[in-house]
N, C-alpha and C positions, 0 to 999 in steps of 0.2 A: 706765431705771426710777427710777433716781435723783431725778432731774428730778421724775417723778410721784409719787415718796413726797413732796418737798420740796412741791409744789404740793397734797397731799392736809393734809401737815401746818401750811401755812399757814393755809389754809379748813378748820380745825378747831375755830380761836376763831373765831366767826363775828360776835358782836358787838365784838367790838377792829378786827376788819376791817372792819366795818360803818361803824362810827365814825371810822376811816380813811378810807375812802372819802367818809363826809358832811363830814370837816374838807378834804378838798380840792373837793368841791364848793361848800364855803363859800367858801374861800379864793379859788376861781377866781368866782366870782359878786360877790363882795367888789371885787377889781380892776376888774370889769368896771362895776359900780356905782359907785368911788368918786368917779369925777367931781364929781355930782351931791351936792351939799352938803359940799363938802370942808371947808368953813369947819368944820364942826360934827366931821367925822372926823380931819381931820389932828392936832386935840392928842390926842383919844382912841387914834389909831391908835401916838401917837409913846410917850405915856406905856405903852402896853398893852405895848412894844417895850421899853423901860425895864425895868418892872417884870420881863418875861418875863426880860430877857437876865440882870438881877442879881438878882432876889430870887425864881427860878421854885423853888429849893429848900429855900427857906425859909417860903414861903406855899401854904398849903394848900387854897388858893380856886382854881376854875378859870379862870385870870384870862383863855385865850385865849376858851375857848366865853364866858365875859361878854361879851369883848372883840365877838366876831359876833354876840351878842344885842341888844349897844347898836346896833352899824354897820347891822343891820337894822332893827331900830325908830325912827332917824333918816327913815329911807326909809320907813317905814313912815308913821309921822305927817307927814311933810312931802309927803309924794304919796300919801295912802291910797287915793283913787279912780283913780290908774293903777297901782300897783304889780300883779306877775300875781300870780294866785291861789295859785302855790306856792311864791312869798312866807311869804304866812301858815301853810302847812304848813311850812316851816323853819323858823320860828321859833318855832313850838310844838315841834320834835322839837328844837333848841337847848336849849328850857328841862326837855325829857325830858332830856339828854346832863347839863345842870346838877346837875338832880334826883338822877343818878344817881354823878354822881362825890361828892357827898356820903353816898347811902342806900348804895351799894357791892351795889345786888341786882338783878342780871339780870336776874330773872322777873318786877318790878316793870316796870322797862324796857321790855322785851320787850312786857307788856301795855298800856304808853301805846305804844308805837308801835304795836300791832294795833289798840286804839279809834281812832286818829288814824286810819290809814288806812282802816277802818271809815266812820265820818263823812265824809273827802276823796270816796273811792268813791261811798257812800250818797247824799249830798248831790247828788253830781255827775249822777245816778241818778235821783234826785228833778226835778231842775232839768230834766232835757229830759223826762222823762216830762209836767210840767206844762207842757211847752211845746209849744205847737200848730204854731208853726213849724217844731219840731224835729221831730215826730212825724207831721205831715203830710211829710216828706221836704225842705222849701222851701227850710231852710239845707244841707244837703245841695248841693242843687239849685240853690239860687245860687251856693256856695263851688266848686263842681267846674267851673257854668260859665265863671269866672272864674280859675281855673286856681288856686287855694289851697288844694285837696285831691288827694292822691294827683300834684303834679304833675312828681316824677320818673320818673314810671310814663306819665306821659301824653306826656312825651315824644318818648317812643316812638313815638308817632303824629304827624307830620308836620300832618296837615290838622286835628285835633283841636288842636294848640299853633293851628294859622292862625284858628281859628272861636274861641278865647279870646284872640288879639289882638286880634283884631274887637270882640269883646263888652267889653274892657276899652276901648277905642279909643271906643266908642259912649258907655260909661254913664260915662267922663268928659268927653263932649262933652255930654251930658245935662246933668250937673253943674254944668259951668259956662255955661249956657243960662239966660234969663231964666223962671223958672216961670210967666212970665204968658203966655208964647207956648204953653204947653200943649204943647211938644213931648212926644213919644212916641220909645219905641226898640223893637224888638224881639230880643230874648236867643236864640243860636242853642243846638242841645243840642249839646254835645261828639261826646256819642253817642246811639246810637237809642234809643229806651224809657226815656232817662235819668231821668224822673219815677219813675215807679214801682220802680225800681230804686233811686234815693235814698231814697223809703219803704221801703222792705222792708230797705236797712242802716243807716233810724235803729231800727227794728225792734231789728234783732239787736243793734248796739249796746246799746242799754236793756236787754236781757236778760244780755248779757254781764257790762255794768256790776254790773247785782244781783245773777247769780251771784258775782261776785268779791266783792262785797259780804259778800252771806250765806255764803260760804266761810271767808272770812277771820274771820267772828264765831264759828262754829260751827266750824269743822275749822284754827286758821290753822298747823299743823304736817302735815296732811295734804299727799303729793305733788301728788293731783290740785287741789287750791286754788291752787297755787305755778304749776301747768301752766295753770290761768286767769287765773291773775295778770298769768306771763309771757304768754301768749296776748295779752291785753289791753294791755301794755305794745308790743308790736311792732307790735302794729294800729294804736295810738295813730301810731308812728312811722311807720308805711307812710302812714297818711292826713294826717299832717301833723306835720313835726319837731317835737317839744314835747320839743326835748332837756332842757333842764330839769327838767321836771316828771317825765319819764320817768327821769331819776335820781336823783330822790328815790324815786319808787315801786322803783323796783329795789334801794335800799339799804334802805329799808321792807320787803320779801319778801326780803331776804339780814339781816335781823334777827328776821325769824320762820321762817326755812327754817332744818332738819333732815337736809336731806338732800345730803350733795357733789356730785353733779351739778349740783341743783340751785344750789346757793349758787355754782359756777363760772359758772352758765350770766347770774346775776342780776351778776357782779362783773362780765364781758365786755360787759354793757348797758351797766352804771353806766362800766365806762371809756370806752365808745365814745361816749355820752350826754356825758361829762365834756370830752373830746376835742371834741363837734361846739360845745359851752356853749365853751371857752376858743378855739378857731377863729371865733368867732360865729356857726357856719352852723346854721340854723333857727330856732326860738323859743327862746330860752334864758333 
């Protein structure tokens, strides 16, 4: 029992948790990134080291969240059109975390990170709705038959993994085929009905997305928003690791969650997510 008072009275402060949790998701995103323009990171990184080790009690500035503001915005303006998209959502909740060690107010906090996730959600929502690809089932429908969806599940199936070797085997011999000879391939389905069946889950997706959406604008303390958030966050990961992104959304709904179960259930994503990001397995 002990144990479980000790783990109720850690996830009580939920935003110092919260913020714990997003400085090691920094941290580990940070190393795995640094390669990539060290020229420009290593004085920053050395000096931020400096400063931290001798003057971190004297200066009242956040010098490390600066410090993961710059190392992201290097990446950011040196590769804008590749970096991922939740990229850009850290680095807007970095400069919430700034914001906030200066203003010292929760509730101010707390509501830049519900409009943030608000817009990420919204946006995301918006983008496949206007997309006819998406909504006719087509990416779906190509990503599954090519085995980039769901394919630790698919697995499982022996001649389903053999008919997405085939088809990646084909439309790279496509690929590097002269286009004047008109070659042609034809795409097998994994499984039967598969068309219609990729429609009807870019369907529910879109609907899922805007209820999370519109929950999180109008109710973002309510249980049942937190239970479609998390919903949404696990589907995301069943149909394709997006460790990453899925740890940010889970430290996002363990800064507007209310409720200890809930906030336990959102810290067991966010480590597991953190774990596959510093592992490099999946999208991170």
């Amino acid at each position: 029992m002990k144990y479980l008072r000790a783990i109720e009275s850690r996830i009580t402060n939920h935003i110092e948790l919260a913020i714990q949790l997003l400085l090691m998701a920094l941290t580990a995103y940070v190393f795995i990134t640094a390669k990539a323009f060290y020229l420009l990171k290593s004085p920053v990184i050395f000096l931020s080291l400096i400063t931290w080790l001798l003057f971190r009690n004297k200066i009242k500035h956040p010098i490390v969240w600066f410090t993961f503001f710059v190392l992201l915005s290097f990446d950011l303006f040196r590769s804008y059109l590749w970096v991922a998209n939740h990229h850009f959502m850290l680095m807007l909740i970095v400069l919430s975390i700034i914001s906030y060690k200066y203003h010292k107010r929760e509730a101010i906090l707390v509501k830049n990170i519900q409009v943030l996730l608000v817009v990420v959600v919204l946006t995301s929502t918006l983008q496949k709705l206007f997309s006819h690809q998406f909504m006719s089932g087509e990416f779906y429908y190509d990503m599954m038959n090519r085995g980039a969806l769901f394919r630790n599940f698919v697995n499982f199936f022996p001649d389903s993994v053999e008919i997405i070797d085939h088809n990646v085997e084909n439309l790279s011999s496509l690929k590097s085929s002269d286009p004047n000879d008109l070659d042609h391939i034809i795409i097998k389905d994994i499984f039967p009905n598969l068309a219609p069946i990729c429609q009807i889950f870019a369907y529910i997706t879109v609907t899922l997305e805007f209820t999370v959406a519109m929950a999180i604008l109008t109710k973002p303390k309510h249980i049942l928003t937190h239970l479609f958030l998390i919903t949404l966050i696990l589907g995301i990961l069943c149909t394709r690791l997006e460790t990453g992104f899925m740890n940010l959304l889970a430290i996002c709904g363990l800064f507007l969650c209310h409720n200890l179960k809930m906030r336990l259930l959102y810290i067991i994503i966010a480590l597991g997510c953190l774990t596959l990001v510093i592992t490099k397995y999946g999208y991170h």
